[in-house]
PyMOL Python script that loads the backbone (N, CA, C, O; Angstrom):
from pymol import cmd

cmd.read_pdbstr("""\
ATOM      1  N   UNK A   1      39.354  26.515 -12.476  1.00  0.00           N
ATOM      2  CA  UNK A   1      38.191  25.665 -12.566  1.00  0.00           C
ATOM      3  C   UNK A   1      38.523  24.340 -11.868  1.00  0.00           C
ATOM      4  O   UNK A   1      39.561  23.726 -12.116  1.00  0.00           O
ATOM      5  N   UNK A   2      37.651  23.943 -11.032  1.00  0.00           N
ATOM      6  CA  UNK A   2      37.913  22.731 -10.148  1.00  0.00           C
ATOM      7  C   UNK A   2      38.030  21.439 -11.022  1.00  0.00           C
ATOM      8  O   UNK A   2      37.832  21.573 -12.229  1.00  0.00           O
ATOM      9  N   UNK A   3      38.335  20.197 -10.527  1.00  0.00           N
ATOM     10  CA  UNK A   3      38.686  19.244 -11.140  1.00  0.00           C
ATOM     11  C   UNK A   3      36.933  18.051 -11.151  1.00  0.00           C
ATOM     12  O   UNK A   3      36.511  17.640 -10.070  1.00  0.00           O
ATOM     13  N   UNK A   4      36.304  17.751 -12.274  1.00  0.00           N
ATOM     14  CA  UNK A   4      35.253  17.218 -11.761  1.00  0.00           C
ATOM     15  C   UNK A   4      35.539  15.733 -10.775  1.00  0.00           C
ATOM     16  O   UNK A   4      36.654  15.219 -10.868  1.00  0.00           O
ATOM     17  N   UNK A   5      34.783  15.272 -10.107  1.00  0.00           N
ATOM     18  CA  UNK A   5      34.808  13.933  -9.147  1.00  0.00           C
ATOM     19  C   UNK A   5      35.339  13.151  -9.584  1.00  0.00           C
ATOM     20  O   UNK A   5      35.144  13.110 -10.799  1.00  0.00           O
ATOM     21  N   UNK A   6      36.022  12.372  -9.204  1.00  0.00           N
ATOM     22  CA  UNK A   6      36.717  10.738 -10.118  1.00  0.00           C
ATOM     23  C   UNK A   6      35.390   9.506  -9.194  1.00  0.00           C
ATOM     24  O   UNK A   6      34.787   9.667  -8.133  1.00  0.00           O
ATOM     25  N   UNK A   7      35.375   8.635  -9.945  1.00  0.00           N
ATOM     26  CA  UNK A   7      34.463   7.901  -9.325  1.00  0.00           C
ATOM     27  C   UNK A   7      35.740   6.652  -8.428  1.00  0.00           C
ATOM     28  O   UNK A   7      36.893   6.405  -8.782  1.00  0.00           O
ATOM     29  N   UNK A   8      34.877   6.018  -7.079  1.00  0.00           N
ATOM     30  CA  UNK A   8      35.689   5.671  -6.311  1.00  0.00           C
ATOM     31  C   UNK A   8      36.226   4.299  -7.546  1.00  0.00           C
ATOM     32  O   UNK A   8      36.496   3.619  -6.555  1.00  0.00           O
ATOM     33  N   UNK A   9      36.406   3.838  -8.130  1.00  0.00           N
ATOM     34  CA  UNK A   9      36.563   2.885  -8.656  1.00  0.00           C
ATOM     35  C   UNK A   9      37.633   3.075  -9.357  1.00  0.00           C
ATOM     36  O   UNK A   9      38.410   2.181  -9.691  1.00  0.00           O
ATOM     37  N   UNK A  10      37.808   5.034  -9.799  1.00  0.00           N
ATOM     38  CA  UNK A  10      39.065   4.956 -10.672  1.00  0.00           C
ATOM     39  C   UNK A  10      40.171   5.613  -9.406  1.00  0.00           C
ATOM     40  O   UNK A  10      41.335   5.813  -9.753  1.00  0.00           O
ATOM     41  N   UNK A  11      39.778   5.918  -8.020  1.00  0.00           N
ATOM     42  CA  UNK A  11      40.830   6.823  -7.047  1.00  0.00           C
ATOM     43  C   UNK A  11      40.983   5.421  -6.681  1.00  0.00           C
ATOM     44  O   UNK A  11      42.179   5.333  -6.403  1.00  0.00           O
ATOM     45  N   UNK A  12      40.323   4.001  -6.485  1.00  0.00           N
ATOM     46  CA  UNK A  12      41.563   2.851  -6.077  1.00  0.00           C
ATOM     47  C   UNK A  12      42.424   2.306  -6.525  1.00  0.00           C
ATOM     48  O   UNK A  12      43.396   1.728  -6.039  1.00  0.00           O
ATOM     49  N   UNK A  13      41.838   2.601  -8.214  1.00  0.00           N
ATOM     50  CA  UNK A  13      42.771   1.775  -9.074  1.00  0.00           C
ATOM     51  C   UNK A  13      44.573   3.040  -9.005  1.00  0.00           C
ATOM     52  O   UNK A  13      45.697   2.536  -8.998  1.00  0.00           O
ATOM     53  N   UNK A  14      44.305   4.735  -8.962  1.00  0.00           N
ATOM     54  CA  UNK A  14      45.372   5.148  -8.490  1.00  0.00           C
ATOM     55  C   UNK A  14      45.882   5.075  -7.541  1.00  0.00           C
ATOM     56  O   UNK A  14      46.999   5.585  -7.454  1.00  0.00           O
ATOM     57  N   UNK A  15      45.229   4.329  -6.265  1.00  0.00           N
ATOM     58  CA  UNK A  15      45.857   4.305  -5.140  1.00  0.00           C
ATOM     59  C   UNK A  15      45.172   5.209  -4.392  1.00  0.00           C
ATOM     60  O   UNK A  15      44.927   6.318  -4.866  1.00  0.00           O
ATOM     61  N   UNK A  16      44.755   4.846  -3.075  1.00  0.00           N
ATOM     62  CA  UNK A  16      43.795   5.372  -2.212  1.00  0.00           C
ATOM     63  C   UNK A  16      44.628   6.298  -1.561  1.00  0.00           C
ATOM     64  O   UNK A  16      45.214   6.097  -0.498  1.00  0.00           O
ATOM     65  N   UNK A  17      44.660   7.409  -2.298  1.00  0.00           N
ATOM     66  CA  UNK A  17      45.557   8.680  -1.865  1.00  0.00           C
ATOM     67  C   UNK A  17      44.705   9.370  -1.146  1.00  0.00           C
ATOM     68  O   UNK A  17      45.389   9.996  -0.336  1.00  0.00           O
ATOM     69  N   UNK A  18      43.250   9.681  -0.939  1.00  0.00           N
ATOM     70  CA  UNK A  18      42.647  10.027   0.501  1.00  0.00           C
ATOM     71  C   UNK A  18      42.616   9.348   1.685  1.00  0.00           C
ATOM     72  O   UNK A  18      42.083   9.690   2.741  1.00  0.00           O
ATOM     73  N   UNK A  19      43.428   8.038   1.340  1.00  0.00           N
ATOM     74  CA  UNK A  19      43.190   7.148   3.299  1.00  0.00           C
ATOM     75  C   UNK A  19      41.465   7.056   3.386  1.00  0.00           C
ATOM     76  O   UNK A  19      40.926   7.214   4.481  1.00  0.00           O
ATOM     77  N   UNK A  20      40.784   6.835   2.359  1.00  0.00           N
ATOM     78  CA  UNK A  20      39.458   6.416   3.094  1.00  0.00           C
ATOM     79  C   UNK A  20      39.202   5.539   3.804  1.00  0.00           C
ATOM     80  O   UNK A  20      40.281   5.049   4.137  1.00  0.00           O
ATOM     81  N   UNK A  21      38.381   5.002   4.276  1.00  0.00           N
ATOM     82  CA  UNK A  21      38.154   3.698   5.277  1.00  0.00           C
ATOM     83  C   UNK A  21      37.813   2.767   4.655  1.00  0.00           C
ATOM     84  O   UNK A  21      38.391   2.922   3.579  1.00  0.00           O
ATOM     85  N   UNK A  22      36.994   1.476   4.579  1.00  0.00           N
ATOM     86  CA  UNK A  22      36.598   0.443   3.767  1.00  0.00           C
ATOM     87  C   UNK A  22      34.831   1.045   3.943  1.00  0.00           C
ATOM     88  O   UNK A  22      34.139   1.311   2.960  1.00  0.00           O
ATOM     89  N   UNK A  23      34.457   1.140   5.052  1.00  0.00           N
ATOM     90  CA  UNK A  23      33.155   1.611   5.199  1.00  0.00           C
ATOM     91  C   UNK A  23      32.854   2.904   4.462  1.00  0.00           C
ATOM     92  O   UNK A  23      31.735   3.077   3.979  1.00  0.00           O
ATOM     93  N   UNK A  24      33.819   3.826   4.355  1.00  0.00           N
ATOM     94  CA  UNK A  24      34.243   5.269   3.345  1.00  0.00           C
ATOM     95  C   UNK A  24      33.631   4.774   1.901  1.00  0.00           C
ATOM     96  O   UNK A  24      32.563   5.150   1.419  1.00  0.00           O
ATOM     97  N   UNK A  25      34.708   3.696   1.237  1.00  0.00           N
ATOM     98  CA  UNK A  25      34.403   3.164   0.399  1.00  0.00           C
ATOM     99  C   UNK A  25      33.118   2.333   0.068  1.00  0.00           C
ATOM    100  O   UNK A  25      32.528   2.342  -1.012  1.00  0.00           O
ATOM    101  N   UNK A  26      32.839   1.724   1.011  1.00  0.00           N
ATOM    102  CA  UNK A  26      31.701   0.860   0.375  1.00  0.00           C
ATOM    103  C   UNK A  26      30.426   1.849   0.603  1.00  0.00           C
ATOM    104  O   UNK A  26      29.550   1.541  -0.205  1.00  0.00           O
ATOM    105  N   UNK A  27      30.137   2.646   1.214  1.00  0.00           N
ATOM    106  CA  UNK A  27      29.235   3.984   1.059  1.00  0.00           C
ATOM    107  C   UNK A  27      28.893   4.582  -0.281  1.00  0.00           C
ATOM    108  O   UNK A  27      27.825   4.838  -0.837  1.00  0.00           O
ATOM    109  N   UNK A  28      29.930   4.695  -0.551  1.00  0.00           N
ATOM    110  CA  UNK A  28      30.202   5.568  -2.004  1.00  0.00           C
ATOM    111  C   UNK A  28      30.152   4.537  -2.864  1.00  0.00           C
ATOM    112  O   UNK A  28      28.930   4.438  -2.982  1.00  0.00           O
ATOM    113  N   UNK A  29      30.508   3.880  -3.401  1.00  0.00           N
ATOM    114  CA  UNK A  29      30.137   2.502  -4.241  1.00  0.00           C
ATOM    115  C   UNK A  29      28.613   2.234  -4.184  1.00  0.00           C
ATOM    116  O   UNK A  29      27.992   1.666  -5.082  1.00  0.00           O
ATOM    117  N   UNK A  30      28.150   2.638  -3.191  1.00  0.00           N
ATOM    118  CA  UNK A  30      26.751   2.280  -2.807  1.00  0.00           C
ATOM    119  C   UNK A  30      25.920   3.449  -3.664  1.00  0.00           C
ATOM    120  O   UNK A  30      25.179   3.425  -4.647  1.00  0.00           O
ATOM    121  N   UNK A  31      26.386   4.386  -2.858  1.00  0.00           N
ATOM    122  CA  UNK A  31      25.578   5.913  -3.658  1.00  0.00           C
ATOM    123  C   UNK A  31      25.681   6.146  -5.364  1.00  0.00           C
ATOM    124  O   UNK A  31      24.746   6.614  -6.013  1.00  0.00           O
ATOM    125  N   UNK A  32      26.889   5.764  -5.912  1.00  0.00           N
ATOM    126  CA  UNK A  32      27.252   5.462  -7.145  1.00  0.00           C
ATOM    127  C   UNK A  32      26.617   4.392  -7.931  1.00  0.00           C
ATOM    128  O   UNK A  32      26.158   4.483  -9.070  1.00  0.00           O
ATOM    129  N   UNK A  33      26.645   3.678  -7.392  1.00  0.00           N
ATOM    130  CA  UNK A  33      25.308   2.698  -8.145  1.00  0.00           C
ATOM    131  C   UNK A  33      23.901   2.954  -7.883  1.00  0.00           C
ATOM    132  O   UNK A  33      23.100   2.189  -8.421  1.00  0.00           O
ATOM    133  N   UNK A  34      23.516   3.771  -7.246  1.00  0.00           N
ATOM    134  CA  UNK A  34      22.060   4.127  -6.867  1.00  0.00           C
ATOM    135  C   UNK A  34      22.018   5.165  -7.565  1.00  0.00           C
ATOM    136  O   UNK A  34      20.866   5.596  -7.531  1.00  0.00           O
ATOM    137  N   UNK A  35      22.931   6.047  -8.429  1.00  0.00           N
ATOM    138  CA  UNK A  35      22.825   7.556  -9.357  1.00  0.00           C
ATOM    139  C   UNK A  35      22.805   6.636 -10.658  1.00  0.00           C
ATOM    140  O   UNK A  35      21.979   7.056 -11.468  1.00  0.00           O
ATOM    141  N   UNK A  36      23.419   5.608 -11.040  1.00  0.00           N
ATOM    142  CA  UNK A  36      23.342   5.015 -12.421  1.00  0.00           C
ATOM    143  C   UNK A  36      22.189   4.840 -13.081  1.00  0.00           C
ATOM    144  O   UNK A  36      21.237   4.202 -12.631  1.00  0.00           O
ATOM    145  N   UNK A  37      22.231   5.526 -14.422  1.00  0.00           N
ATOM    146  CA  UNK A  37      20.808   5.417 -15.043  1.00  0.00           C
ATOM    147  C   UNK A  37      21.180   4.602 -16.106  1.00  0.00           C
ATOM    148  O   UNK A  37      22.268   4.376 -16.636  1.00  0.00           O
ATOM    149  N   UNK A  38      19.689   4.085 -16.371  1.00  0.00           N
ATOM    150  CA  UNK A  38      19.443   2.441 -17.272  1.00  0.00           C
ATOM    151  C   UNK A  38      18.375   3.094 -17.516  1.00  0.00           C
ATOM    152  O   UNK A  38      17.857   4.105 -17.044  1.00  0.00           O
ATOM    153  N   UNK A  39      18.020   2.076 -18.648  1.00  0.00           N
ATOM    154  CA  UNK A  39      16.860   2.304 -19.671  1.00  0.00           C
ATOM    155  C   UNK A  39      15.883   1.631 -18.385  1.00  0.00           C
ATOM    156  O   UNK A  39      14.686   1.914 -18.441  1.00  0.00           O
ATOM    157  N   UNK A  40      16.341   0.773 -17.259  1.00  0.00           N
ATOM    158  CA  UNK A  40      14.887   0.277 -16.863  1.00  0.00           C
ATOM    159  C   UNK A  40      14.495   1.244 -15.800  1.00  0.00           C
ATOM    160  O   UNK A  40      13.408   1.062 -15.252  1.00  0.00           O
ATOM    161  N   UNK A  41      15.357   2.407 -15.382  1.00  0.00           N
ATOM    162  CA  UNK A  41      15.346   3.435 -14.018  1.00  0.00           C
ATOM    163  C   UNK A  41      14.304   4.767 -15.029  1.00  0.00           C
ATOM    164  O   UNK A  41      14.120   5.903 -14.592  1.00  0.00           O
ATOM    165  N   UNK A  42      13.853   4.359 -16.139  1.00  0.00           N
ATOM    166  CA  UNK A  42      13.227   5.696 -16.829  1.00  0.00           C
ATOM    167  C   UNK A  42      12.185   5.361 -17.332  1.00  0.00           C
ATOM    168  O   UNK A  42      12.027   4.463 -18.160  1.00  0.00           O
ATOM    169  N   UNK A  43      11.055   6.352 -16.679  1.00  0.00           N
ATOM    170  CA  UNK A  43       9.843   5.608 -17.243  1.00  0.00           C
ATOM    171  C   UNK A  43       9.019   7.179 -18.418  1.00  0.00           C
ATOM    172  O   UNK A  43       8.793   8.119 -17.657  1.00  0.00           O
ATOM    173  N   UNK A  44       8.715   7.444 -19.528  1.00  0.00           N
ATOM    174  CA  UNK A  44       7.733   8.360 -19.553  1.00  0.00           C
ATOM    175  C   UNK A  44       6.770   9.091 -19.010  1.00  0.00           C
ATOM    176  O   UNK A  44       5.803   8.551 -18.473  1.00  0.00           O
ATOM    177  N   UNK A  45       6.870  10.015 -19.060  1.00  0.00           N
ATOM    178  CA  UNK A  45       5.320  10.664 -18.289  1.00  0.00           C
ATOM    179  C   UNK A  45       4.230  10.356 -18.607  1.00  0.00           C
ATOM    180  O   UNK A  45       3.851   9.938 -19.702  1.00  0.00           O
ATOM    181  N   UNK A  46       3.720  10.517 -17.791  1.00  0.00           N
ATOM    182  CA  UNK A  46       2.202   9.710 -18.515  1.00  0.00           C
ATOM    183  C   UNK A  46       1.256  10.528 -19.216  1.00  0.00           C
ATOM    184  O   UNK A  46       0.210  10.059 -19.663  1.00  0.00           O
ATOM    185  N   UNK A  47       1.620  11.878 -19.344  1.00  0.00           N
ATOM    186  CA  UNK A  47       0.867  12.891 -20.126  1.00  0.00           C
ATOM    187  C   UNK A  47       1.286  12.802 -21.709  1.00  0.00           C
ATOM    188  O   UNK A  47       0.647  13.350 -22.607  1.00  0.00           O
ATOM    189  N   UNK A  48       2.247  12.166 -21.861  1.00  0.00           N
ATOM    190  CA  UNK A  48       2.569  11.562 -22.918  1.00  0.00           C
ATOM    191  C   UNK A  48       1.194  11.090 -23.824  1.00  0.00           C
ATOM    192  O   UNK A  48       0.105  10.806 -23.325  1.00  0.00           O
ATOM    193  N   UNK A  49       1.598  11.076 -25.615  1.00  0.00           N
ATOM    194  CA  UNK A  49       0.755   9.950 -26.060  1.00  0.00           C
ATOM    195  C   UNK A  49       1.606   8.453 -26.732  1.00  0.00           C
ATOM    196  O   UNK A  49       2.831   8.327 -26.712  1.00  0.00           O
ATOM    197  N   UNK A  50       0.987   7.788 -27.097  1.00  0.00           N
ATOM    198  CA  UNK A  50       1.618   5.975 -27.195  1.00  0.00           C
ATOM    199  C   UNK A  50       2.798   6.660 -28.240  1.00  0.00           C
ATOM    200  O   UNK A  50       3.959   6.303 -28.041  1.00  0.00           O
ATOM    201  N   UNK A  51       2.618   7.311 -28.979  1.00  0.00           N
ATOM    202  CA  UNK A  51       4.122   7.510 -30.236  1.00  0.00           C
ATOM    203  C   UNK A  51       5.286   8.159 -29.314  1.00  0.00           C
ATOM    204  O   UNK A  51       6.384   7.611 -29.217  1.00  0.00           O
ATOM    205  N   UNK A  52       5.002   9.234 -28.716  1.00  0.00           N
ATOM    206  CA  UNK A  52       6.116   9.851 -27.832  1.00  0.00           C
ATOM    207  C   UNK A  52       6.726   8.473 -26.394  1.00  0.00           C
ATOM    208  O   UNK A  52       7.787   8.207 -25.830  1.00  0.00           O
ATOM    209  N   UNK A  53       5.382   7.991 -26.362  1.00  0.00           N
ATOM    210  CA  UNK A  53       6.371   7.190 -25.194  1.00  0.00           C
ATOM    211  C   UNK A  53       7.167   5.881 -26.028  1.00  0.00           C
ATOM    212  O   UNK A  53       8.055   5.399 -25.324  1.00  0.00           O
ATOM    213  N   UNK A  54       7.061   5.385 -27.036  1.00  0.00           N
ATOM    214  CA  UNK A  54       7.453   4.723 -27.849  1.00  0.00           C
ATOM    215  C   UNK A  54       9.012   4.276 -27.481  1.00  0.00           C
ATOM    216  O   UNK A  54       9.877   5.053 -27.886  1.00  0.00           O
ATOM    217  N   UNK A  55       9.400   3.245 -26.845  1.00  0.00           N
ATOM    218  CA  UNK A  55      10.899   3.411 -26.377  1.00  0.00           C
ATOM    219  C   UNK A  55      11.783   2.439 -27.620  1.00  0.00           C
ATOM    220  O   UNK A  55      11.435   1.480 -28.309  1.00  0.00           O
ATOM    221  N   UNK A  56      12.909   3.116 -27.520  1.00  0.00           N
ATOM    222  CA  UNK A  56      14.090   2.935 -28.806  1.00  0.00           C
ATOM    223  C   UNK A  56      14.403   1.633 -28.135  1.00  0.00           C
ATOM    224  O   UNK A  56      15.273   0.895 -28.595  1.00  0.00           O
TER     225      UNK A  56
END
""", "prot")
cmd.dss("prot")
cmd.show_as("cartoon", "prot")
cmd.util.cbc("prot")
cmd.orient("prot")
């Protein structure tokens, strides 16, 4: 079974054992913060009614 992804933040702190580039890196830092979900990146459906969309 394969090993899941390390995020680039924990392969620098081991040491940039792929030789990426800085542009390598700041790509991926980029894409990685654009997958991060927050309570403000989620909205209800709107077929919803007011109790179900009700946010915690």
């Amino acid at each position: 079974m394969p090993t899941p992804a390390k995020s680039i933040g924990l392969q620098l702190i081991d040491g940039n054992k792929n030789h990426r580039t800085k542009e390598e890196i700041d790509k991926r830092i980029k894409n990685e913060n654009r997958l991060k979900m927050s309570a403000e990146n989620i909205h209800p459906p709107s077929w919803l009614d007011k109790t179900a969309k009700k946010r915690i």
